[in-house]
N, C-alpha and C positions, 0 to 999 in steps of 0.2 A: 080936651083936645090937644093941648101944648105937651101933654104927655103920651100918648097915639103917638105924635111926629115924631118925639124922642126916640121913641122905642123901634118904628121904622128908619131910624137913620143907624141905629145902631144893628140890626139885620144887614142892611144894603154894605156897612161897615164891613163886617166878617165875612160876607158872601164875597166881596170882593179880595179880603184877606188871604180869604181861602185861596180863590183860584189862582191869585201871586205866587202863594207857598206851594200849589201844584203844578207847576210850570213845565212844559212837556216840549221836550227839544227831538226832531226828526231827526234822524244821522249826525249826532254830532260831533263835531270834529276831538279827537282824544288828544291835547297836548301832549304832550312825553316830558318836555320840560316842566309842564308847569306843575303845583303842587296837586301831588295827589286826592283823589277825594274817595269818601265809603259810599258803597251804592250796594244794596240788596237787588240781588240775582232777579228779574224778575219773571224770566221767560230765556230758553235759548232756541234757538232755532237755527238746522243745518240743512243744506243746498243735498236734495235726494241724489244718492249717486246707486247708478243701476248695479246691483245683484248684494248692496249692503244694507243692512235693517238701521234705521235713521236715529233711533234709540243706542242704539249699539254704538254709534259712534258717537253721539252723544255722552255715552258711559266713557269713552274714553278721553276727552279730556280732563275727567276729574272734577268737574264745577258739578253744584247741586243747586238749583232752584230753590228760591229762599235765603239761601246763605248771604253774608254780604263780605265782598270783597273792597278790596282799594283798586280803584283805576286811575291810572296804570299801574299793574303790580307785578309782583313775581307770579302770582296763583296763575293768569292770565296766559305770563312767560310758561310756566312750569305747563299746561294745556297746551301749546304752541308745541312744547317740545313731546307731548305725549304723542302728539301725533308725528309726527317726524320720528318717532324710534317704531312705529309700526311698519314703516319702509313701502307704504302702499299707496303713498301719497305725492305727487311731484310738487303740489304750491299747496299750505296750509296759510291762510287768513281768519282774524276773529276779528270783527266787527262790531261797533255799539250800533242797533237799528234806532231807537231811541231812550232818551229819558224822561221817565214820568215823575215827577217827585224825587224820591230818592229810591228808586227802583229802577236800574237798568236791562235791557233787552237785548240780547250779543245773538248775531250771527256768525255763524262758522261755513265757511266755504272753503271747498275742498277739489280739489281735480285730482281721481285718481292716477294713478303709473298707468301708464300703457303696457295693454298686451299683446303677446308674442303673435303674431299670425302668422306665419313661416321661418324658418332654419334653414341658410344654406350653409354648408361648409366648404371650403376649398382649401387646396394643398394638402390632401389627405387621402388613405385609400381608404376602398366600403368597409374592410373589417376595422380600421382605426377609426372612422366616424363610427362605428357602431359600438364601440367600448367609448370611445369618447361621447355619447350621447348618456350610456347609462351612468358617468359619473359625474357631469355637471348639472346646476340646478334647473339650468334656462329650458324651459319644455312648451312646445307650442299650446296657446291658451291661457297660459303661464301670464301674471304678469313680471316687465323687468322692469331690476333698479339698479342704482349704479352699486350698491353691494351685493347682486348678484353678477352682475356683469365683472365683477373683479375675482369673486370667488371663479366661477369659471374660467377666466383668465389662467390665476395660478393650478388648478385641476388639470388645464389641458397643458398648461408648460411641465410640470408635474409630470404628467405622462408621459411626454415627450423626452423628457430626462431618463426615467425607465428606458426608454427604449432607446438610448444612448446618443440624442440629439438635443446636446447641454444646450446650443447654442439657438435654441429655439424660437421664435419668435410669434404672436399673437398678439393677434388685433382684432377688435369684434365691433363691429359698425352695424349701427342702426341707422333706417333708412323709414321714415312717414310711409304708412300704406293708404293712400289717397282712393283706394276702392273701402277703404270702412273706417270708421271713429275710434281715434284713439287706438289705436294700434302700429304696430312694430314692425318689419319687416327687418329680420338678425341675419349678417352676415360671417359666420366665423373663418376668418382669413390665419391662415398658419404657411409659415414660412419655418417647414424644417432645417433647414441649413444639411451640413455634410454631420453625418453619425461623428461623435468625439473616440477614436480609439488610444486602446494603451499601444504606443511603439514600445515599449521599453520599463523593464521595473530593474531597478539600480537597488540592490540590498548591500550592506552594509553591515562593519561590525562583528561577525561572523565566522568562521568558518570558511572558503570559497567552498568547499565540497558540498559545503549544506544549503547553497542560494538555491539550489535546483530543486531541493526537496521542499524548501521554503515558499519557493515561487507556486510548485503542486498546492501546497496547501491553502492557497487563499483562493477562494470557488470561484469569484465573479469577477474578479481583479487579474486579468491574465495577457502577456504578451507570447510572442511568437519561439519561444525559447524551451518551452518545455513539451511534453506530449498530450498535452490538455486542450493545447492549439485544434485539434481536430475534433474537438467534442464540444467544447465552449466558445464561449462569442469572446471576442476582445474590446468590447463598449466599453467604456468608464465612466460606473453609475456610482454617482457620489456616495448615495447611503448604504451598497456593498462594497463600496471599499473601506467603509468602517468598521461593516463586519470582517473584513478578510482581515482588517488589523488583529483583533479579538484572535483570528486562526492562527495566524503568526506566532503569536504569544504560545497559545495553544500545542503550534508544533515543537518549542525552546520548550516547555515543561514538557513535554513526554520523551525529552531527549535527556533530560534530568538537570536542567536550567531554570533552577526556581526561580530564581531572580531577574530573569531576563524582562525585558521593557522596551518601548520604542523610545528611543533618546528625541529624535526629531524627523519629522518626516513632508512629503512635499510632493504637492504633482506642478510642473513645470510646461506647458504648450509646449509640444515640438515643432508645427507646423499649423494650418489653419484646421488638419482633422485627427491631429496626434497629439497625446499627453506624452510625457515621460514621469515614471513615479520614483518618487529617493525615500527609503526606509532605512533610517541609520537603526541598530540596535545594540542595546551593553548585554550580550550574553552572560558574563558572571561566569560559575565555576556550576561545576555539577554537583548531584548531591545523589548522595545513597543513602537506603531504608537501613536504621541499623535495630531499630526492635518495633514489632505492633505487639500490641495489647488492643481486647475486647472488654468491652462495661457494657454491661446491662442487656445481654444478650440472656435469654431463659430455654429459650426454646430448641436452638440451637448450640453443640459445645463448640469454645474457642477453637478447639481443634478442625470442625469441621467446617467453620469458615474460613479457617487458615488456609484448609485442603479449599475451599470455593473462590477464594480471592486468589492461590495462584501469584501472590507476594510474597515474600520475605526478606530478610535478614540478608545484607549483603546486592539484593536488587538495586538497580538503577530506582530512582525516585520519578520513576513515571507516571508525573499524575491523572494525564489521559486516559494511560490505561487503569488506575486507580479506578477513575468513573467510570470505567466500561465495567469492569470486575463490580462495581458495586450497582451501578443501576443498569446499563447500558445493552452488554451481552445476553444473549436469551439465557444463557444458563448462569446469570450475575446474581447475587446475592437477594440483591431486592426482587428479583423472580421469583426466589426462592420463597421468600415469605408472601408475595402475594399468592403465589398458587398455592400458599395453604390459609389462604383467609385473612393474610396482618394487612390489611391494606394502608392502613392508619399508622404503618411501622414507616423510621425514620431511620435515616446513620449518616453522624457526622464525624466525616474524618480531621482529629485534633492535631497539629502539631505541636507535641507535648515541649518536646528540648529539638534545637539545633544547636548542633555544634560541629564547627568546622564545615566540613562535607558530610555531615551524616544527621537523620531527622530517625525523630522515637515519635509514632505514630499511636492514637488512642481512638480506637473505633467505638465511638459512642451510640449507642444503641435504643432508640425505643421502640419496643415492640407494641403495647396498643393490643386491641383487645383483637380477636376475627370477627371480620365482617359476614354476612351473609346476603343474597343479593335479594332483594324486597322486590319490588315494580321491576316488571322489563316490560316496556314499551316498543310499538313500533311504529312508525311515522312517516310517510310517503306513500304505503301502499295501497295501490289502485286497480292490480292486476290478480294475485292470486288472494285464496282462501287464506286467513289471518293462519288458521292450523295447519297450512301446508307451511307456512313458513316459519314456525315455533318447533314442528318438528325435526325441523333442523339445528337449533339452538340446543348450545351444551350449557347454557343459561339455565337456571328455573328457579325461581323463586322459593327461597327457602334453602339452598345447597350454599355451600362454602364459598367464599369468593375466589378465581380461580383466573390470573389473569390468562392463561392457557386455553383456558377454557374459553373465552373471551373471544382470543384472536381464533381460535377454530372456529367458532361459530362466525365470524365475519368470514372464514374462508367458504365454511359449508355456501354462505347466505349468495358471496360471488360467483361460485359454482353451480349455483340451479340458474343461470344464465337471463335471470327476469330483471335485477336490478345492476346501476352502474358500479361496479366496483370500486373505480376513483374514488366517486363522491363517498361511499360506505368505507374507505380504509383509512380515507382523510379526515374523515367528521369523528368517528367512532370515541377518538379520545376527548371530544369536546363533550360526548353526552354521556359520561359516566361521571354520577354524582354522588360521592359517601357523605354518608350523615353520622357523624362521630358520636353525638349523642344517643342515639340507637341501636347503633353497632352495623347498620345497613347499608347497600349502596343501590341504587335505582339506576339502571340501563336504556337508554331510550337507541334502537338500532334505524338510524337514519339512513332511510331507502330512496330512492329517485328510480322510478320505474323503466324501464331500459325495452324495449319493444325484442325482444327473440326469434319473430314467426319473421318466416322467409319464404318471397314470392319470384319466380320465377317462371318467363315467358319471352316465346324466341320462336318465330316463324318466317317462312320465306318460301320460295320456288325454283326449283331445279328442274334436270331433266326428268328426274327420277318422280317428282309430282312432288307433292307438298311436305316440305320436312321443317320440322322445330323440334321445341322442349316446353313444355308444363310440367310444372313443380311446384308442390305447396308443401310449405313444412311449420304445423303448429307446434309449439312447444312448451303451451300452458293449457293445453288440450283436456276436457273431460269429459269422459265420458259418462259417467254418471248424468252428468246433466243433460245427455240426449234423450234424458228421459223425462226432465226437467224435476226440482226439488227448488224447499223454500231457501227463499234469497239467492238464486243462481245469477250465475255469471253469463251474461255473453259477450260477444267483439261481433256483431252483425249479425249471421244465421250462427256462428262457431260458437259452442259453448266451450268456457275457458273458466280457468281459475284453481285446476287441480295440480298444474305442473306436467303431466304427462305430456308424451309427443308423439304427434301423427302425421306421418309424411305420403303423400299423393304423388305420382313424378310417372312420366309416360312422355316418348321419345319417338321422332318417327322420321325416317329419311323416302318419304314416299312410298314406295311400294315394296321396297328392297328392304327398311328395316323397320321392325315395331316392337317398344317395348313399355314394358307396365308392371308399377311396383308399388307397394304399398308395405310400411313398417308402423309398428305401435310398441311404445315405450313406458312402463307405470315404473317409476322409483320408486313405490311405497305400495308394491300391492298387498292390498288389502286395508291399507290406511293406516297398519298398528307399530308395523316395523320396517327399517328400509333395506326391503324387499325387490328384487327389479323382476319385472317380467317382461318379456320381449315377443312379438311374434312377426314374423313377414315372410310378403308373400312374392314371388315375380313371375314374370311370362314377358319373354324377348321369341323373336323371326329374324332372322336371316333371309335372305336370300340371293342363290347367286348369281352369274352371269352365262351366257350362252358361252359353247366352248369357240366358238365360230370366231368373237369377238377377238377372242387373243392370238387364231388361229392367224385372222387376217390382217389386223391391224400391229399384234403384240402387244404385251406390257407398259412398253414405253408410251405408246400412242393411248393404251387406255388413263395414265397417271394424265398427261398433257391434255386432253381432249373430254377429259372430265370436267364440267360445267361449262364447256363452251356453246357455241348454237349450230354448229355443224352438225348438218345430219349426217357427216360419213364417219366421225366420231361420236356418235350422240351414245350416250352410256345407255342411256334409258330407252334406245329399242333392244334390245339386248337383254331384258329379264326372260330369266328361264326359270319358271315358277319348278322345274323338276328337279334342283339345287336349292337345298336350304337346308339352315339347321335350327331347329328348336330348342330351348331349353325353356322348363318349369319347375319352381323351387319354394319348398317353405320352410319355414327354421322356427323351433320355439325355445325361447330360454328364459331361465330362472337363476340368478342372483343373489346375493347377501353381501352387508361388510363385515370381515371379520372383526373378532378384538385381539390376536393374537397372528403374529406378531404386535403387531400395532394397530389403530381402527382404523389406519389410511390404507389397508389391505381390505381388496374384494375378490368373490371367488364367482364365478360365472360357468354353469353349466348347459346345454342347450345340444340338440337335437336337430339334426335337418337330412332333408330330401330334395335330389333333383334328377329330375329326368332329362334327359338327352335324344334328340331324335335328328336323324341326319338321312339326307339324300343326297348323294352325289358330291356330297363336300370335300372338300379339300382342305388341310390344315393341323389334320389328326391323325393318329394311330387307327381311327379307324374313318369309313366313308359312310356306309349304308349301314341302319340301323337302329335301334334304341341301347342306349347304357343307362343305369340306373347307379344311383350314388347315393345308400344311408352312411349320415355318418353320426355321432357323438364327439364335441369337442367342451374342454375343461379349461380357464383360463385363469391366472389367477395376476392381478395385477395390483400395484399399488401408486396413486397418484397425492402429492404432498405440494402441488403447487399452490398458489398466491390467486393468481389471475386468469380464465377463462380465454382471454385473448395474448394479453403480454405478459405471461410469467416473468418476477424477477427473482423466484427463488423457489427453490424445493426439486423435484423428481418427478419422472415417472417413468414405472415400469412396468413389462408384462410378459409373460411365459404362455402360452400355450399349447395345447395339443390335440389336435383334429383326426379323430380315426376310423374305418369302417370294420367291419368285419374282417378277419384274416379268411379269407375263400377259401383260397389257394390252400390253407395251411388243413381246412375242415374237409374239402372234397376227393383229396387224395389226388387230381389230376396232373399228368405230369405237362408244362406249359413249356417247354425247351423246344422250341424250333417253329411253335405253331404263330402263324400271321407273323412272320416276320421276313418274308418274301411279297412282295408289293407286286410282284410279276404275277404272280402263283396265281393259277386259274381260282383255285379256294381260299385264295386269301379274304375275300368280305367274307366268306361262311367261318373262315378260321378267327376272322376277327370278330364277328358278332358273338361268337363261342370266346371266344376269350374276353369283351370287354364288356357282358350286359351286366355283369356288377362289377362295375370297379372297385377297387382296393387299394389303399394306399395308408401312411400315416405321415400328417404333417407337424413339424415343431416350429413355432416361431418366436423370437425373443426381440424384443423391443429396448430401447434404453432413452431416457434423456435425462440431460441434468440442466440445471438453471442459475445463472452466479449473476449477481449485480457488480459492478464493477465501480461501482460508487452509489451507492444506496442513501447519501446523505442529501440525493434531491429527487423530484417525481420524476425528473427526466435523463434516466441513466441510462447508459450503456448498458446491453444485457449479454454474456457470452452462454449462448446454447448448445451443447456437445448432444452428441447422438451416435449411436450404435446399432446394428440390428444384422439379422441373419434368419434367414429361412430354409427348411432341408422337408423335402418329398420323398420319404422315403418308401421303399415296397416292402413287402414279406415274400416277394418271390421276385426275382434279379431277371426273371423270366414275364415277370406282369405287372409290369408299371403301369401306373394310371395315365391315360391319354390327357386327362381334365385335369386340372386344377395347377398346373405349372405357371413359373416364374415367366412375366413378362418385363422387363427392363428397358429401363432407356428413355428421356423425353421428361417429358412435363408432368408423369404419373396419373395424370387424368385418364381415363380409363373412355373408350370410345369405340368406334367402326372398325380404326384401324387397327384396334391391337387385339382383336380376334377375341377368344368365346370361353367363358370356364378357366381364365387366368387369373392368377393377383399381377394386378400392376405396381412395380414400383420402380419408382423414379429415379431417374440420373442424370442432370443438367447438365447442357454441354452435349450431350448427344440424341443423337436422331432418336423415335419414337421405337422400340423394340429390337434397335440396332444390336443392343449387348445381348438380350436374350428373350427370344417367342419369335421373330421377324423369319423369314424362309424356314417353315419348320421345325426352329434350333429348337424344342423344346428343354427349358431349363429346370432341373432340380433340385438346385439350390442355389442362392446367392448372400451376397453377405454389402453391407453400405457402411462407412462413418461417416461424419459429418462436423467443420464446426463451424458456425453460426455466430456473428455477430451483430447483432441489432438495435434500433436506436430510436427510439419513439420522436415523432413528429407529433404527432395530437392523440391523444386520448380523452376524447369528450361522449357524452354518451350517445350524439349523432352520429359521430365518425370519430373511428379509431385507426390511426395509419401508423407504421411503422419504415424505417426501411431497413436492408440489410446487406451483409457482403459474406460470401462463404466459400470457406473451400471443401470437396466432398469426393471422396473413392468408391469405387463399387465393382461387383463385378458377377456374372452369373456362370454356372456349369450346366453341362448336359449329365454330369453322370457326379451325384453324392460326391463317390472317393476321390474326385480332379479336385475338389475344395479347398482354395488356396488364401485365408484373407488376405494373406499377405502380397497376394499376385493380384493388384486392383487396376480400373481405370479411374484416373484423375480429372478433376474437373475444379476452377474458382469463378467467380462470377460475385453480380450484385443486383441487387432487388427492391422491391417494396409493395407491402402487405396494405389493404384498405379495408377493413370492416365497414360495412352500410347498413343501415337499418332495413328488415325485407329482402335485400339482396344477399347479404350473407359475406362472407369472404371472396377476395377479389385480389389478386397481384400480377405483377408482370416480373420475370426477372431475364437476365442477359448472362450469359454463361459461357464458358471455354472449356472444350475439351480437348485436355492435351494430346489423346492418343486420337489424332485423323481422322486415320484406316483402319479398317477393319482386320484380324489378323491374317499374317501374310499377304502383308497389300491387297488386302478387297477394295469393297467398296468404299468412299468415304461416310465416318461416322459423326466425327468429332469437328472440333471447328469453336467459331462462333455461333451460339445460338440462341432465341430468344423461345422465351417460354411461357405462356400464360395459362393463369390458377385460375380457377373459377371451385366456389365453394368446399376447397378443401386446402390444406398445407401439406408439404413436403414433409 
């Protein structure tokens, strides 16, 4: 028994020992000062926060369950700060919930960042919020923190600097949105201030003769002093006037100042929205080439890159032009070896000796094996068939590397009018990749799909009853697939994707005029070669007015009283369906480009018929009748431009000749004297004998040329020159053709007013037909120049606007032999062009004609006058 008790006192002993040594504290407070102690991990636990997985952020403070740490420690500290560098967090806490033993229990409680639930901005316009949206981070949903909130700061000052308002200021205020939890209401508050101009750039060190060429050469850095002023902005954006230093430099070495340097330089505040810039510089002494030598050239002899570089012995030491000659110019050296495959070829110009004024040059050379081009890729396209647009490519996998080859096929690619040219002439050198260890280079042609097809629609009411225009024009049209095949193409009911175009377009001025036309275009018919096939068709009504109308009212009162609502003028009682003229026409042609002279040569042949039918008309050679018109015409043209809409470089040109049958020349009839009496009781029977086949042959010559004026930015001056002449000539001086004469004058848009079976062309500055087709005059030949200044405003691939200023002569004859180009009328004026997607081309221009009146004091022609384009250019 006395041992029983023993051995029970000694149980109750350790049961109580035990639970001393397990001693379990609820929240216990953590001293900081006092000494640390070890405690095994023994649970953590973190406060649910909506849309994050509770493990996850668990992982990221780093502590593992099990482990044991010291509290208070760094491990602890170093968790605290994991969460703080995740930036998603505004109060991070760790907690002890309890200790059991030597095992502790840590909570973590966390309140995320608020998020964004609206964006206002103010002090800004809708295009500048809308670039400043897509480059800071703050996006509604978004959450913010104060490192985003600063990042956007410097992003929007940043931009404002670009755009030359140094003086910028931003402030972004958060505001509680008390309609939900935890969320932000962001106010971005911008205070542009006044734009920072340059008044004044102060060069130094130099020359005085050469400040002005000095001052040209710096792009972005510019004041009022030289002729740059009207093309360039005068903002002073700090990180282009670092580059314009770099040009500086640039322009003292192509002048043969090797040594030239900026000694000191400095922008000074002129007022609260002017700089003034001081560039002191040591021009040094000149220097001339006095010997080159070639190393390691194989392929090419020394002599014939002697005759390619265009330097030698005795030249100024122009190093500018050194780099143009050697990479720069299209006919540079380095041209030379890409377009025969060196792509991987290198030359570095040594300066072997200087002495005094004179440098001994060492053209070091490595040439590298020929490349050939592997992959050609193509990437955006969402419009046409993959092989309509390959067979454009002077690319093909397996042929020599050819940088010529290259830039053609980006011209081809802008030219079928489906993708943006910008984005394709700007990217192009980002996605050509040579793989040296292969010998290969891989082509990816980056397309952004550009819409083509142009819709047009335009109705209203007049006296005459209901007149508009419908117009559709596809021009990724297939026909093929109207029949439908695997994997076709559609855009709605329109099957598309082969590149062809089909144009719909019907006109109607009530009851007086109706016209209807339809064209189709295949560049590749048959699919194998580019081939063009053409065919169209038309059917236009006239009709005219009672003779009563002019009898009793006149001319005058019929121009004035045209759309008004008087019935004593009312145009539209007044149809006399026993006047009118018809005409029906169709045309087929066929195509090729040549390779000779060059393959920007095409040759176009085609066929057409048109019938004529008149009663009681008035405006022609003849009144009553039918005339008939086969002709055959042959064109041969060559186009070497860049761009579809804004050429800034290349040609185009074209020769033609349109002819029918020589009649006259096959029938023997003699045509001296006949219908050429307007009194003569037989004049319609003499006339319908003399005009039911007309005869004629027409030549016409076209020119333009295209110069950039500074080609070293996307947004250049373009100068456009133009020429042309047209001549109608007979085979019998006795049987001119009634049809197909010169109409002059106006806005070249072709219309009601300027009568039937004419070419229109245009002369701004004067009235519509005033020079030539207007009372009668019918014209024979005419001749125009043109030049053209124009200046891109936007080129993006929704809209592409331009404007321009031109000065332009022209002038028309009645009779061949009067043809005088050199006897013109004058006109200058200014403009601007808008491309729209579906609408097509659009301008308006303002024009002055310097010659009045008409000759010998007629009527007035000339003047001020405003002009508008619709879907075609001058």
């Amino acid at each position: 028994m006395k041992y029983l008790h023993f051995s029970f006192l000694l149980v109750v002993s350790w049961i109580m020992a035990s639970a001393a040594g397990a001693q379990t504290f609820v929240s216990p407070d953590i001293v900081y000062s006092a000494r640390p102690s070890k405690y095994e991990l023994g649970g953590i636990a973190v406060d649910g926060l909506k849309g994050y997985d509770d493990e996850l952020l668990i992982n990221i403070s780093g502590l593992e369950v099990g482990k044991t740490y010291q509290i208070p420690g760094s491990d602890i500290t170093q968790a605290v700060r994991n969460y703080w560098k995740q930036g998603l967090f505004s109060n991070v806490k760790i907690e002890a919930d309890s200790i059991v033993g030597n095992k502790i229990y840590l909570h973590i409680k966390l309140t995320a960042q608020p998020r964004i639930s609206s964006i206002r901005f103010n002090g800004m316009k809708k295009s500048e919020r809308e670039e400043i949206e897509a480059r800071i981070p703050l996006k509604t949903g978004n959450q913010i923190t104060p490192n985003l909130v600063d990042r956007a700061k410097r992003r929007i000052v940043k931009y404002f600097e670009e755009k030359g308002y140094k003086n910028a200021e931003v402030d972004i205020v958060q505001r509680e949105d008390i309609t939900a939890d935890n969320k932000m209401m962001v106010d971005v508050n911008v205070k542009k201030k006044d734009k920072i101009r340059v008044h004044k750039i102060y060069i130094t060190g130099v020359d005085k003769d050469r400040v002005k060429s000095l001052k040209n050469a710096m792009k972005k850095t510019n004041d009022r002093s030289t002729l740059k002023k009207w093309f360039n902005s005068k903002k002073f954006l700090a990180d282009k006037y670092e580059e314009d230093k770099g040009y500086l430099i640039d322009k003292m070495n192509s002048w043969g100042y090797r040594d030239a340097l900026i000694v000191a330089d400095s922008v000074v505040p002129y007022d609260a929205k002017h700089v003034d810039v001081y560039i002191h510089l040591h021009q040094g002494q000149k220097y001339y080439i006095r010997d080159i030598k070639w190393a390691g050239n194989t392929v090419y002899s020394s002599d014939m890159l002697s005759a390619w570089l265009k330097m030698g012995k005795g030249d100024l030491y122009n190093q500018t032009l050194l780099q143009k000659r050697l990479s720069g110019d299209e006919d540079a050296i380095g041209k030379q070896y890409y377009n025969n495959g060196y792509v991987f070829y290198s030359l570095d110009p040594v300066e072997v000796n200087v002495d005094k004024d004179s440098v001994d040059l060492e053209m070091r050379i490595t040439e590298g094996r020929q490349a050939t081009y592997n992959r050609i890729r193509i990437s955006g396209n969402d419009r046409v068939y993959d092989h309509v647009i390959r067979r454009e490519l002077r690319t093909k996998p397996g042929d020599l590397f050819s940088m010529d080859a290259l830039e053609r096929s980006v011209r081809e690619l802008a030219g079928m009018n489906q993708f943006d040219p910008e984005v394709l002439q700007s990217e192009i050198g980002k996605n050509i990749r040579p793989d040296r260890l292969s010998g290969t280079v891989d082509i990816t042609y980056p397309l952004v799909t550009k819409g083509g097809d142009q819709v047009e629609l335009s109705a209203g009411w007049a006296q005459t009853g209901l007149t508009g225009r419908a117009s559709l024009k596809f021009t990724n049209f297939s026909i093929q697939n109207l029949f439908g095949r695997d994997g076709y193409k559609r855009a709605g009911f329109i099957p598309q994707g082969d590149g062809q175009t089909l144009q719909l377009s019907l006109q109607t001025n009530g009851r007086y005029y109706h016209s209807y036309s339809f064209s189709f275009i295949d560049p590749w018919f048959g699919g194998k070669r580019p081939n063009q096939f053409s065919f169209s068709a038309f059917f236009s009504k006239q009709t005219g007015i009672h003779s009563s109308f002019y009898n009793n009212y006149g001319l005058n009162n019929m121009m004035y009283g045209y759309g008004t609502n008087s019935s004593y003028y009312n145009y539209g009682n007044f149809y006399d369906p026993d006047k009118y003229i018809q005409l029906f026409g169709l045309n087929v042609g066929f195509g090729k480009r040549l390779r000779w002279p060059d393959d920007y040569f095409t040759f176009m042949a085609s066929i057409g018929y048109t019938r004529y039918m008149l009663k009681n008309w008035q405006g022609f050679l003849i009144s009553n009748g039918h005339s008939n018109n086969i002709n055959a015409s042959v064109t041969l043209a060559r186009n070497s431009t860049d761009h579809p809409f804004f050429p800034r470089r290349g040609s185009e040109f074209s020769l033609s000749l349109t002819a029918t049958p020589p009649y006259s020349l096959i029938d023997g009839k003699s045509y001296k004297g006949l219908a050429e009496n307007r009194n003569s009781a037989t004049y319609e029977k003499e006339a319908q004998e003399k005009y039911r086949w007309i005869e004629y042959y027409k030549w016409s010559f076209k020119f333009r040329t295209y110069t950039a004026l500074n080609s070293s930015f996307k947004h250049c001056p373009v100068l456009m020159t133009r020429a042309e002449m047209g001549i109608l000539g007979a085979y019998n001086k006795h049987r001119k053709s009634p049809f197909e004469t010169y109409y002059m004058g106006g806005s070249g848009m072709s219309g009601l007013s300027t009568g039937f079976a004419t070419e229109t062309v245009a002369l701004r500055g004067y009235d519509d037909g005033s020079i030539a087709g207007a009372n009668y005059q019918n014209a024979y030949a005419y001749t125009r120049v043109m030049l053209e200044l124009r200046y891109p405003l936007m080129l993006e691939n929704s809209t592409s606007i331009y404007a321009l200023a031109f000065a332009e002569g022209g002038n028309a004859w009645t009779d061949v032999y009067k043809m005088n180009p050199f006897k013109l009328k004058k006109s200058v004026g200014v403009g601007v062009r808008i491309l729209l997607p579906m609408i097509g081309l659009m301008g308006i221009d303002w024009a002055y004609g310097f010659q009045k009146y008409g000759n010998n004091g007629g009527q007035k022609i000339g003047g001020g006058q405003f002009h508008f384009v619709l879907g075609q250019e001058f």
